[in-house]
N, C-alpha and C positions, 0 to 999 in steps of 0.2 A: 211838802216838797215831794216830786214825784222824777222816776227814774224816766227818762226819754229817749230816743235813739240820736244816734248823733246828728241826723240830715235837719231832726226839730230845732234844736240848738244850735246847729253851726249856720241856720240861717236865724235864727235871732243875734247872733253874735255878731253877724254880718249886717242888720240893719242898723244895728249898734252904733260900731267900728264908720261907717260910711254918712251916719249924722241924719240917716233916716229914719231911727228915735231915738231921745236923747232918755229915753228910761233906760238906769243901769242895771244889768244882767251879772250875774253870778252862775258860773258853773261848777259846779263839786263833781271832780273824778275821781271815782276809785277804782284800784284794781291791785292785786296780789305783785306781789313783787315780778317785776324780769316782763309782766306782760305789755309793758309798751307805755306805758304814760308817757315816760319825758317826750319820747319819739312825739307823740301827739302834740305836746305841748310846741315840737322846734314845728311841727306841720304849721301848729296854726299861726303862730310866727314871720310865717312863709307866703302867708294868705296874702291877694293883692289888695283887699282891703285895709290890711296892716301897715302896708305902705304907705297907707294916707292918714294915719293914726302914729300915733306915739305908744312903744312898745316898751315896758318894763319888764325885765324878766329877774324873779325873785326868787333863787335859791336857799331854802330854811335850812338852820343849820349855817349860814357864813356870818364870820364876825359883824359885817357891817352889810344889814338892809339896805336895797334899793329906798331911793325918795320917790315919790310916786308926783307928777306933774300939781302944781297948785293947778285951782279951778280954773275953767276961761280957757284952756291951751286945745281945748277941740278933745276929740275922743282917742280912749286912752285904752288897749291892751295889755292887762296885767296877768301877768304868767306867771304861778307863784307854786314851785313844786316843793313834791316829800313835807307838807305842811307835818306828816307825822313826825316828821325832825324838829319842828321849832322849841323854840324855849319860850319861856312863859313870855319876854320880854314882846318878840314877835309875834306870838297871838294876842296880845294886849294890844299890838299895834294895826294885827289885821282886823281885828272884831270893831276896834274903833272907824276903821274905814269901810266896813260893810252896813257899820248901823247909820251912818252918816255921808252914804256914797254922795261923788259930785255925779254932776251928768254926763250921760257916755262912757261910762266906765263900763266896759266888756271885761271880768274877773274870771280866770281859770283858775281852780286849786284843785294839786293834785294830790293823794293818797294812799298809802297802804291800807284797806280798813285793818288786816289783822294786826297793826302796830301802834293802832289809837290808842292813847292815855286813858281814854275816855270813848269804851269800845261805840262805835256807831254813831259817835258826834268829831267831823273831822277836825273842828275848833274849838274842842273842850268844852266840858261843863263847868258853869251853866252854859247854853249855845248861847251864841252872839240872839241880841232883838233886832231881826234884822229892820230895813227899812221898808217902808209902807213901797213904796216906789220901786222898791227892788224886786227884777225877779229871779229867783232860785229856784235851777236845774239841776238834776242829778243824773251822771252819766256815768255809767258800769263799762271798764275794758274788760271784755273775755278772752280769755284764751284764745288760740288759734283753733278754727274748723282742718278736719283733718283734710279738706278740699286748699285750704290757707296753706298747713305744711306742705302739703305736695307741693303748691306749688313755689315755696319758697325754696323747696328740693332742688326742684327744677330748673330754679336762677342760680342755684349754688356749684350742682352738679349736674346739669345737663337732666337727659334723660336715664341719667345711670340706675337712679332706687327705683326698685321695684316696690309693687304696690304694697307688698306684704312688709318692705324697709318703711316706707312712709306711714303705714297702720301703728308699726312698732314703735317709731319714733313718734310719733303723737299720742299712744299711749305711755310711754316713760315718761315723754317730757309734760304730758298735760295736755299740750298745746301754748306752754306756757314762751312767748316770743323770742323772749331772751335768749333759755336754755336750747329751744330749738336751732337758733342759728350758733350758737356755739357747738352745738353737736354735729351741724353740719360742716362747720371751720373746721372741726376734726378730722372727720372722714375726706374731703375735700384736698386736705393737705397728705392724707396719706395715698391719694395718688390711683386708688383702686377705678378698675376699668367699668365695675359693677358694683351696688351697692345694697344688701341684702341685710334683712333683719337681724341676722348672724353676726354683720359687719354695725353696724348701729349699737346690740349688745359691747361688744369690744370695744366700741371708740370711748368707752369709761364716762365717768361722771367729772363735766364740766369745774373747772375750778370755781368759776361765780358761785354754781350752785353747791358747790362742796362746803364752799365759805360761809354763804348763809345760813345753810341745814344745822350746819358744824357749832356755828358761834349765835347761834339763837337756842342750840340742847347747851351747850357751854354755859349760859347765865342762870340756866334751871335748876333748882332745890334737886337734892339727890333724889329722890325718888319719882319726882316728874320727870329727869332722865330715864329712869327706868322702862317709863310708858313707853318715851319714844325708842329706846331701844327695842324695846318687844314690836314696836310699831315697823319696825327697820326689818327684824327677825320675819315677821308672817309676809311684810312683802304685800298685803291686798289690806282693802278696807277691812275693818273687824268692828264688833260691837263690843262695847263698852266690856261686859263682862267675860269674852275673848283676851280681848287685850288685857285686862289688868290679872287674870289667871296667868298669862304668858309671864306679864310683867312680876308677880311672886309677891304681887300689893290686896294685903284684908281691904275688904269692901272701903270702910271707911279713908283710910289714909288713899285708900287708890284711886276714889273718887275726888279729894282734895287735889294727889297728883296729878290726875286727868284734866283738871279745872287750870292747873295751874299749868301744864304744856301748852294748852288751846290757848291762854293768855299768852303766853310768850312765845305764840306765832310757828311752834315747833312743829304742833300739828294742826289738820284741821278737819272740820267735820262737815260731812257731806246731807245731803236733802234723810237722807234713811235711818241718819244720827247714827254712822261708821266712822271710825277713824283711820285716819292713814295721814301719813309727812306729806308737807304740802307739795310737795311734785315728787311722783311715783320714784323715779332714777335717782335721789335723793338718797333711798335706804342703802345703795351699795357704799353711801361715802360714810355712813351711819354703821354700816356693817362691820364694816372696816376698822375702825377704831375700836370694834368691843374686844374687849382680853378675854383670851380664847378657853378659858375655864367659866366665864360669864355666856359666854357667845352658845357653850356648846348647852349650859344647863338653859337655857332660854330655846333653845331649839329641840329639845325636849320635854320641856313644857310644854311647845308650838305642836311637836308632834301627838301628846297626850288630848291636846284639845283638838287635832283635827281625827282624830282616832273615831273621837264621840259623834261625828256628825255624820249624817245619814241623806244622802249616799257617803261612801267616803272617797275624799278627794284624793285616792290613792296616788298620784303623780307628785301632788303637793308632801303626802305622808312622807312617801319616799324621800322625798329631798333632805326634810328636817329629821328622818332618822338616821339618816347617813350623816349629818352637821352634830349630830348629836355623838355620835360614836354604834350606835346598835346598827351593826353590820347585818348580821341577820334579820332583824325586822326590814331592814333596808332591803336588802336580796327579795323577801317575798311582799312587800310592797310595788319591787320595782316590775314582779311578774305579774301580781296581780294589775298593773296600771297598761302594760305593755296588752298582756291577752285582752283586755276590756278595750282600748284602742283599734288594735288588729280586729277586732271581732266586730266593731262598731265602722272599718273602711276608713280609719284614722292613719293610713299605716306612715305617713312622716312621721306622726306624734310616735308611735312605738317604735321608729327606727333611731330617732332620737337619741330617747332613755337607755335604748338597749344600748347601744355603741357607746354610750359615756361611762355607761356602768360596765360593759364587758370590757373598757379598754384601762378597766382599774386594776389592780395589782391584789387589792383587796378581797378578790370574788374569787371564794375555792373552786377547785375544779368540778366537783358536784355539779354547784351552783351553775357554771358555766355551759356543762356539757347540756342542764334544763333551760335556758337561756336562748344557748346558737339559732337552733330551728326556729322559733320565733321570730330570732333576728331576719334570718334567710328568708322565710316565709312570706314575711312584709315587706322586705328590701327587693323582692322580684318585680313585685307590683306598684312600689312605690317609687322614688325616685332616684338617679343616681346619689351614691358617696363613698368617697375613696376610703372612710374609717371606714364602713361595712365590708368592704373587699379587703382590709387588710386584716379584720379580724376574723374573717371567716375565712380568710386564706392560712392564715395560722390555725386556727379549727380543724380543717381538712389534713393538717400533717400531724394533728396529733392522733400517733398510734396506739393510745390508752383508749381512745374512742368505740362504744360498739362500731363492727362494719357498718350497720344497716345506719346508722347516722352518721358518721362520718361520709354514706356514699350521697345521703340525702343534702348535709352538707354542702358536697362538690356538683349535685345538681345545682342546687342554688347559686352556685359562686356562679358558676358557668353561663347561667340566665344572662346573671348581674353582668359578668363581662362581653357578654355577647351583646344586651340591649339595652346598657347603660353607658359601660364603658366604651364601649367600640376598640374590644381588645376581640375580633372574632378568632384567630389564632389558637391564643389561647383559651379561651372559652370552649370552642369546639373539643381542644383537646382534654380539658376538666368534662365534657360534659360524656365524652368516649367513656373517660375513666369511674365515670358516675353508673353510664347503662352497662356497664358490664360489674362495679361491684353490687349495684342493686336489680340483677336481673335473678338470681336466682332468693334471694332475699324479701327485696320489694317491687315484685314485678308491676303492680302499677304503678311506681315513681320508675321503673326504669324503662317502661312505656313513653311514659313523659318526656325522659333523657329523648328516648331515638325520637319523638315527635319533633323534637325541638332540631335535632340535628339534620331535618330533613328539610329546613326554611333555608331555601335556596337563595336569602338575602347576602350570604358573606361569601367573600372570593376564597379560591382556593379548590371548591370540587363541585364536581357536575354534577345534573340535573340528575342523570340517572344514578350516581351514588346517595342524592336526597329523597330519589321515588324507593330505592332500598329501603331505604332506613324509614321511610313513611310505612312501609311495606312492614315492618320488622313493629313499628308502634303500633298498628292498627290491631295487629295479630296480638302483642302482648295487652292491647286495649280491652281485646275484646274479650279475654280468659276473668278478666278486672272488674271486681263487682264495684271498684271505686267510680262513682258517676260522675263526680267532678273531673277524675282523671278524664273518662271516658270523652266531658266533654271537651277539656283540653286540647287531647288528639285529634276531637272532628272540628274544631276548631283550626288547627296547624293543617289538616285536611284540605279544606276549604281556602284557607292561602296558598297552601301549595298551586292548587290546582286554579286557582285565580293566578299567580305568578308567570304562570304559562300558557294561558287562554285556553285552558281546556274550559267549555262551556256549563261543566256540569259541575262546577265552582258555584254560581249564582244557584245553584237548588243547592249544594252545600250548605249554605250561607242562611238560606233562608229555612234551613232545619234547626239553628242554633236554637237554645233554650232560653229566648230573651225572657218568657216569663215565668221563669223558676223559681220556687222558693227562696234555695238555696243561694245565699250571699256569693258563696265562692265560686258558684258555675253561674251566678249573673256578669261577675266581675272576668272568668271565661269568653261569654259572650259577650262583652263589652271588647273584648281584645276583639275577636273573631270581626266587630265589626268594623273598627277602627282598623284594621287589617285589608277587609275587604274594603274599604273607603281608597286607601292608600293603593291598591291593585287597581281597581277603577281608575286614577288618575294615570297611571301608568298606560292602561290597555285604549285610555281614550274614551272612558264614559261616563261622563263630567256630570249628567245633569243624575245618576247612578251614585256616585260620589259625592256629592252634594246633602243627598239624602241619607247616603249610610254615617258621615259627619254628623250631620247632625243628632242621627240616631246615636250613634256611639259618641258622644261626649254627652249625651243626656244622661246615657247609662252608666257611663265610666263616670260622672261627679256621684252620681245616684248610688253606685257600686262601691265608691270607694276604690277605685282604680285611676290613681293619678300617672303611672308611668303610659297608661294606653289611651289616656286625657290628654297629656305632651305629645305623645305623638301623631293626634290625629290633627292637632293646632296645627302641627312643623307641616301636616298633608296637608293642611288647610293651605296654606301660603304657597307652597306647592301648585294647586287646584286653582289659585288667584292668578297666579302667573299665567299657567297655561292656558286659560282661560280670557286674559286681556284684563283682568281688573288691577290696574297698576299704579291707580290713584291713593297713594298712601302706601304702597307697598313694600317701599324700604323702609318708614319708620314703622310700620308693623314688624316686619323681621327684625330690625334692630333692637325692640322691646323683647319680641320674643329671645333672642338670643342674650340678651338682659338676666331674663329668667333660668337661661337652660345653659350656660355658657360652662357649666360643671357636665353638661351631659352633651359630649360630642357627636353621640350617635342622634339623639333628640334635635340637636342643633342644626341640623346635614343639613335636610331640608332647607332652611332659610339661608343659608351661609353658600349654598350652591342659585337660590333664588335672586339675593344679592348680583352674586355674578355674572348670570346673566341678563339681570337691570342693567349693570353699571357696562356691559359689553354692547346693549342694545344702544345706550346710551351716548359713546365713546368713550366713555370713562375707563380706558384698555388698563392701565397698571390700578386702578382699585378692581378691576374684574378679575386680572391675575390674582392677586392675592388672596378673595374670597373663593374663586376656583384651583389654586392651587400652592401657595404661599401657608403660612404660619396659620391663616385664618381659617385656612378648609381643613377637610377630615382627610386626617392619613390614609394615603393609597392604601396600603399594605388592610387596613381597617374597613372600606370605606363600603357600604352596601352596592350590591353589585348595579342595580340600577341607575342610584346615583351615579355610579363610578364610571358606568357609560356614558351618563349624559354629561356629565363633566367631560369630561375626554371630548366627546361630540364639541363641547364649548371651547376648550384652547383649540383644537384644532382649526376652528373657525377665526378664534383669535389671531391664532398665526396669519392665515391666508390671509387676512386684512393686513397684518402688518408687514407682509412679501416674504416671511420667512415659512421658506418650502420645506428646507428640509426638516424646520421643528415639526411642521405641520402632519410631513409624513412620519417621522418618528411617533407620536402619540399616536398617527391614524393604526400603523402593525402593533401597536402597545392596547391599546385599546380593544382593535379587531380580536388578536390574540387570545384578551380577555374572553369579549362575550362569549366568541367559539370555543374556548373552554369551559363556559358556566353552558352554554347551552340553549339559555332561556332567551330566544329568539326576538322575542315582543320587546326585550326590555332593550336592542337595540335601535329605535323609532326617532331617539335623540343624536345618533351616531353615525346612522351607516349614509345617509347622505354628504355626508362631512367628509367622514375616510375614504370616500369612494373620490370624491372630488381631488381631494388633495391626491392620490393614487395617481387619478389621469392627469392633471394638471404638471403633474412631475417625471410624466411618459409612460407608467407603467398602465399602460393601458386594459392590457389584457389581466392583470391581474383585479383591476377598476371593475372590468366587466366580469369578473366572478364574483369576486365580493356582491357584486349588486346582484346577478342571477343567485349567488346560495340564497342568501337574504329572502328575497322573494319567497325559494321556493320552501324556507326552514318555515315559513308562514302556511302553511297549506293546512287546511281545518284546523287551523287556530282562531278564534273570539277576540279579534287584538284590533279594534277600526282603526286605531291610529299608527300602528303599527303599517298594517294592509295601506295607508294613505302615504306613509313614508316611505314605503316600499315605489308606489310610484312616482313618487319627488326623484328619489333615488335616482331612478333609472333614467326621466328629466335632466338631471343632472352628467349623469353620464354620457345623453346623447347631447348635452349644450357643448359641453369640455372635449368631445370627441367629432367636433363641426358637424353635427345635424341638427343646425337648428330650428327648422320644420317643424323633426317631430320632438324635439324638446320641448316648442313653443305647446305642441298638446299636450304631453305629457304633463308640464305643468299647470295648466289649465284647468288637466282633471285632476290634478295633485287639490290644486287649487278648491276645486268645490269640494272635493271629500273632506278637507281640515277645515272647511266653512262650517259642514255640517257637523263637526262636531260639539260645537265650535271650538276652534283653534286659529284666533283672529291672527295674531302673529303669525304664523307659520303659512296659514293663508295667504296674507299678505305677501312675505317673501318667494310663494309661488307665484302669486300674480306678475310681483315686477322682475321675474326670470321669463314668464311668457312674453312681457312685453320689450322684454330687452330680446328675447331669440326672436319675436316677431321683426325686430330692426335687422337681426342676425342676416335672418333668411330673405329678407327684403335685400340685404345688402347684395349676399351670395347667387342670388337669382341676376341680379342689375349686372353683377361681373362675370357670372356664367354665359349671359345674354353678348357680354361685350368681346368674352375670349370667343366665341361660337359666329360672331360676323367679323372677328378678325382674321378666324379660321379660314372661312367661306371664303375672304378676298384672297390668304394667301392659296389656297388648297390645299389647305389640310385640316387636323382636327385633335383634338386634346384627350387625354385618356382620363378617366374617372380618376376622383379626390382618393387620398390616402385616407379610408374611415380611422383606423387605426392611430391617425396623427393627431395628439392633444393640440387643442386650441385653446386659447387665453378666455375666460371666463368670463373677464372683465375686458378683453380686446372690444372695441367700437368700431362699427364701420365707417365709412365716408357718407354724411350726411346729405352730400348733393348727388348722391348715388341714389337716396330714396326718392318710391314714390311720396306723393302729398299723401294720397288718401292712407298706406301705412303708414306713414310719420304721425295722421293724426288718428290714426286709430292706435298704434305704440301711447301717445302723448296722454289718450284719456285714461291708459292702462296707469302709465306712469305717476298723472296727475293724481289718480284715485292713491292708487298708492304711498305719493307722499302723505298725501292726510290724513289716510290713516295708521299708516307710521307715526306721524305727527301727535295725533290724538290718542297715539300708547305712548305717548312719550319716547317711542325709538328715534332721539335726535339723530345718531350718527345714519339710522336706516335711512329717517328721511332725506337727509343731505343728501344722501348715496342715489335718491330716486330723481330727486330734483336736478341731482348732476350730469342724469342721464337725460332727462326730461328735457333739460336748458338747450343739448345740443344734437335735440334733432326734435325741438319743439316745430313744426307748421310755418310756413312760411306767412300767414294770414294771423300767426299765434304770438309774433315776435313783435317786442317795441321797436320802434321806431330808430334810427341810428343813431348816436351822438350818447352819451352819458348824460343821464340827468343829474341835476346838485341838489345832494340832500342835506347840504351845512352839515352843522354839528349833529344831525344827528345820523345815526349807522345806515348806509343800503343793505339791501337785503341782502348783499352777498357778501361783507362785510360782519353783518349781524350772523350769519349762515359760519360763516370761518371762524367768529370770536363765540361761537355755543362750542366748536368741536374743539377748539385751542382750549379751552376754559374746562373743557372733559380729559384733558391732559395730554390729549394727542400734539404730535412732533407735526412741524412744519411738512415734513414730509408725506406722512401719514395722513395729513391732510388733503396735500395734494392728491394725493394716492385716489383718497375716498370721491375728490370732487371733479378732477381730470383737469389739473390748472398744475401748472410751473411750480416750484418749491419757491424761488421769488417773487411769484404772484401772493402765493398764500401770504407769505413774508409782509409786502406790505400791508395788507387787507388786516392782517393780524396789526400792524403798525398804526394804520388808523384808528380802526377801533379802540385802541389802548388811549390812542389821543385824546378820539371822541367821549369816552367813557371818563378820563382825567385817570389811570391806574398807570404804574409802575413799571408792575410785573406780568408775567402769566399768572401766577398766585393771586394777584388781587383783579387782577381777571376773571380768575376762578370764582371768586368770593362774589364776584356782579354777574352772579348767571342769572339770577331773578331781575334785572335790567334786561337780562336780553330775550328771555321767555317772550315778551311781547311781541308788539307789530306786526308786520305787513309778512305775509310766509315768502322765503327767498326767494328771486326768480332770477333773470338774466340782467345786469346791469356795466 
């Protein structure tokens, strides 16, 4: 009898079943309890060959057996499970029908092996003889591949577990079917927006599997409980003479025990001959039950034998001498596990232990005060958590403390809430309080203080109170034989002055000490680059950016730098957007924000990236909310770049949706800002926007200085993208104040500079402003032409336009005002532009291009008169209304975008619902992948 894959046997089963041979077939399945048999068994049930067979299905274990067909009734399906349950009566019954099969008999029997009477024969000994004519398979269910749980995750809970939830959960549970989906039923119902390893721990041990573990130790001899208790206690496989030391069993009697748990399925043993309870999350329900004078002398046994082993599993020691009662052994276990982590670039693993054990009640203050800096020290570099910031916040007021730690302390809190929490506020003000008590003390930690405080990322002070204080670290850097310090500061150096396009940032950068010895000034310059990665994106040099990413995540996993690993992901998405790569671009953010959704400042980036998808999109009230709703980073918090480009984004929001005065509200709230921080470049995403909404709302003259400082705050500044926004800018302000001439160049050359960056988007919407001011100016010229021979006939003549008077941005002129040749030179501007709008997926942009496009498309460009009939299914302008209805947009707001009646959209939206068979808008929504398709909209 040989073990086979399922595809060999379920097609023998299958010629079977269908009378394509009448030799009968026997399957023997086994597999561990909870991993799927019966399931298997209702599948093949289900099979269409089944349908043309007679199915018995025989539960062992019920008072009254199925009759199995007499001979001659055609082929027969017999499904015959938990054979480990029968009684002798039933295997007397089955062994008679396998030695003496009729024809066509297709046999499933399924299995526990570890519950066999008769371990390794599922039908008792002696095994049945079987029949000459029979054939006999055997098929193994295994547990779930941890590629299976994920994706049973996945049907359970969407995309919520992160990868490190799915690893955890398939190691507890095995992979064992069962337990997996019951621990998912768990987490599921408790409603969590994300699902982490942490969250997996907590959802406890399954009742099935409590039940089993529970009442399989319950039938065992006292002392082969014993085993499995010690088995419950280590928590990992163990060898034989492991475990029965734990368990307080002489070789002899311990070995009988050991014989006798494995028998009665309590435990089991693996390829290497270790023991452990047969699915791992099993021991907490085992734990649970031991009386706690039992519990604690087994967990000091556990701790004696892992004491002996070399290296020592100091994290594990820890644990079982704390279960145990030995406080002190605990404490210097828990340092030595923590410094060996930190030292090795482990630092979650040591922020962990530290925080569980410092937040005990049991840890003198000795102990505590050797403890903190460890904690600190790993917590900067690693990743956010609110227990680290509350225990070192507490730390920092205690006045038993020396100064000189206590000030090293409040550096570290300061880091943590600067560029974990996204508390810059207060963090700035801890880290003030840090450089002045460790200036005279620890002047290279209170180097580091002023270094940090001179990263002009948080709102609140200028540029030139950050070049001070840069000023003030270099100085204390340099007296500092500490080189790690040293390189800390040319590190924040090198940001600085990337922050601001001073050019001599990139020789900064590339002095860092990528290949240094030293662990801690690698993990230095792993920030330094991931830093200078993130400035690149900012100043506009993408393919610059690209390479320092990759450089610095190579380093920072290699370093053991995971908080400047998170960060340079959140630039990466960032660097996508800007970039034009949008093809998966939300479910990349929403995974990442999966993982980082405890760290708001780590998160910015994708959660501002979001927003401006879903804005390019029409999707206006999910863009609000990722821009500025629950779901974005607190103004008051928010890094200062971000904070402009956000700003830059509602304000553009508004202007779509007609509301001016929001629009100019955020444009002086905004403005306000950058002119306060300073740093010029980093308004590139901004000042086109506030400048527009300025003029569009009459303030002209204020329009037009905004757009002159702008310009000229740029003058030997390193910023391309900045230098290219600068002239959209001014584009903009000569479109909105009726020149559109030379608006139509301005954005033209706006246009090729964001090509070359590339900056396909932004290109883009320069393009289709040039070709909308080319119609402008075609219009203005035609009416200037028309008042100047009105003039003539009567005798007289017209004084020059009000430059000064705002003009409508989105006003159209009269179509039969134009020439041909500019309609179709406009048209190919336009046409290019929907497509590739299109092809970013900017639905609402393209609408916007096409709508311009439709009405002053070419006379030689237009169909024909009459509407044509597209039955049921959508015209393009129909299809074109129901993508931007389905983005959430109001009947109005549509009109807005596509220059049609709010009645028209009305119906267009009405058809569509018909042609689709939907309800609502809502289920509207839900058929946007119906309307991705077909023919791109045009005039109809």
């Amino acid at each position: 009898m040989v073990t086979v894959r399922e595809d060999f046997w379920l097609r023998r089963l299958r010629r079977t079943l269908t009378g394509e041979s009448s030799a009968p077939t026997l399957v023997l399945v086994e597999g561990r309890a909870g991993t799927g048999k019966s399931r298997l068994a209702a599948r093949l049930a289900e099979l269409p060959e089944a349908a043309r067979a007679t199915t018995v299905r025989w539960h062992c274990g019920d008072r009254r057996p199925p009759q199995p067909p007499a001979d001659g009734d055609g082929p027969v399906l017999l499904l015959v499970d938990d054979v480990h349950r029968a009684d002798a009566t039933e295997l007397d019954r089955l062994r008679a029908l396998l030695e003496d099969p009729r024809p066509w008999l297709a046999a499933v029997v399924t299995y526990r092996p570890e519950e066999l009477a008769a371990p390794g024969l599922p039908l008792s000994a002696p095994p049945p003889r079987y029949a000459a004519e029979l054939t006999v398979l055997r098929h193994r269910v295994e547990p779930w591949s941890r590629e299976q749980v994920r994706q049973a995750a996945v049907e359970a809970l969407g995309e919520a577990c992160t990868p490190d939830a799915v690893a955890r959960l398939h190691e507890r549970t095995g992979g064992v079917a069962r337990f997996v989906v019951d621990v998912l039923a768990a987490l599921r119902d408790g409603g969590r927006a994300s699902c982490t390893a942490a969250d997996v721990d907590a959802a406890g041990v399954p009742v099935r599997l409590a039940d089993l573990v529970l009442g399989r130790t319950a039938q065992l001899p006292e002392p082969a409980r014993r085993v499995v208790w010690a088995a419950a206690v280590l928590d990992e496989p163990a060898g034989s003479a492991d475990l029965l030391t734990v368990a307080g069993l002489a070789d002899r009697d311990g070995r009988d025990a050991l014989v006798a748990a494995l028998a009665g399925a309590a435990l089991r043993q693996d390829a290497d001959d270790r023991y452990t309870l047969p699915v791992p999350l099993a021991a907490a329900a085992v734990h649970e039950t031991l009386p706690g004078p039992v519990r604690q002398e087994l967990h000091g046994r556990a701790a004696d034998v892992l004491q002996r082993r070399q290296p020592v599993p100091w994290p594990a020691l820890a644990h079982h001498r704390r279960a145990s009662g030995r406080i002190g052994g605990w404490l210097r276990a828990v340092e030595r596990a923590a410094r060996q982590a930190a030292g090795a670039g482990r630092h979650q693993e040591a922020i962990g232990l530290l925080e569980s054990t410092l937040a005990s009640p049991l840890v003198p203050h000795a102990a505590r005060a050797r403890l903190a800096p460890v904690l600190a020290a790993s917590a900067v570099v690693g990743l956010r958590s609110d227990q680290t910031v509350d225990v070192l916040a507490q730390i920092v007021e205690d006045e038993t403390l020396p100064a000189a730690m206590r000030g090293e302390m409040r550096l570290d809190l300061g880091l943590l809430l600067c560029n974990q929490v996204g508390m810059g506020t207060q963090g700035w003000a801890e880290l003030e309080r840090a450089a002045a008590e460790l200036r005279e003390l620890r002047p290279a930690l209170a180097a580091r203080a002023m270094s940090s405080l001179a990263m002009p990322y948080w709102p609140g002070h200028t540029l030139a109170i950050h070049l001070r204080w840069m000023a003030a670290a270099e100085e204390a850097a340099a007296d500092s034989k500490d080189e790690v310090i040293r390189t800390a500061v040319a590190v924040n150096r090198s940001s600085v002055s990337l922050c601001y396009g001073d050019p001599q940032g990139w020789e900064q950068v590339r002095a860092l000490p990528v290949e240094s010895q030293d662990l801690r000034q690698r993990q230095q310059a792993a920030r330094g680059l991931c830093n200078a990665a993130d400035a690149a994106i900012w100043l506009g040099y993408y393919g610059r950016a690209e390479r320092l990413l990759s450089e610095g995540l190579e380093m920072s996993a290699k370093s053991g730098a995971p908080y400047a690993e998170q960060t340079a992901l959140g630039a990466r998405l960032l660097l996508e957007w800007t970039t034009g790569r949008w093809a998966g671009l939300p479910e990349r953010c929403e995974a990442f924000l999966a993982k980082t959704s405890a760290m708001p400042v780590v998160a910015a980036d994708a959660r501002m990236v979001l927003g401006l998808l879903h804005l390019a999109q029409g999707d206006w009230g999910r863009a609000l909310a990722w821009l500025s709703g629950k779901d974005a980073a607190a103004r008051e918090h928010a890094s200062a770049p971000l904070a402009a480009a956000t700003s830059g984004a509602l304000i553009r929001l508004a202007l779509a949706r007609q509301d001016l005065p929001t629009a100019v509200a955020e444009a002086r709230s905004g403005w306000a800002t950058l002119s306060e921080k300073g740093v010029w470049v980093w308004g590139a995403e901004l000042a086109p926007w506030a400048v527009e909404a300025m003029a569009l709302a009459g303030e002209v003259r204020t329009a037009r200085r905004m757009a002159d400082r702008f310009a000229a705050e740029l003058e030997g500044r390193d910023a391309p993208m900045a230098s290219a926004a600068a002239v959209w800018t001014h584009a903009v302000l000569a479109e909105t104040t009726g020149r559109p001439a030379q608006a139509a160049a301005l954005y033209e050359e706006a246009e090729a500079a964001f090509a070359a960056l590339p900056r396909p988007y932004v290109a883009t919407l320069c393009a289709e402003g040039a070709g909308r001011c080319v119609l402008k100016s075609a219009a203005a010229n035609a009416v200037a032409e028309g008042a100047e021979a009105a003039n003539a006939v009567a005798g007289g003549a017209s004084g020059p336009a009000d430059a000064t008077a705002p003009a409508d941005a989105e006003a159209l002129p009269d179509a039969d005002a134009l020439p041909e040749d500019v309609k179709a030179r406009a048209a190919a501007v336009l046409t290019s532009c929907a497509q590739r709008f299109a092809d970013l997926g900017a639905t609402w942009d393209a609408a916007r291009a096409r709508a311009v496009l439709r009405a002053y498309q070419p006379a030689e460009g237009r169909r024909p008169p009459g509407r044509p009939s597209y039955g049921d299914q959508l015209s393009p302008r129909e299809r074109e209304v129901a993508e931007l209805a389905s983005s959430g947009l109001t009947n109005r707001e549509i009109a807005t975008t596509l220059h049609l009646s709010p009645r028209t959209v009305e119906q267009h939206v009405a058809r569509a619902m018909r042609k689709l068979g939907t309800a609502s808008r809502q289920e509207l929504a839900d058929s946007r992948e119906a309307l991705g398709g077909g023919e791109t909209a045009g005039q109809d």
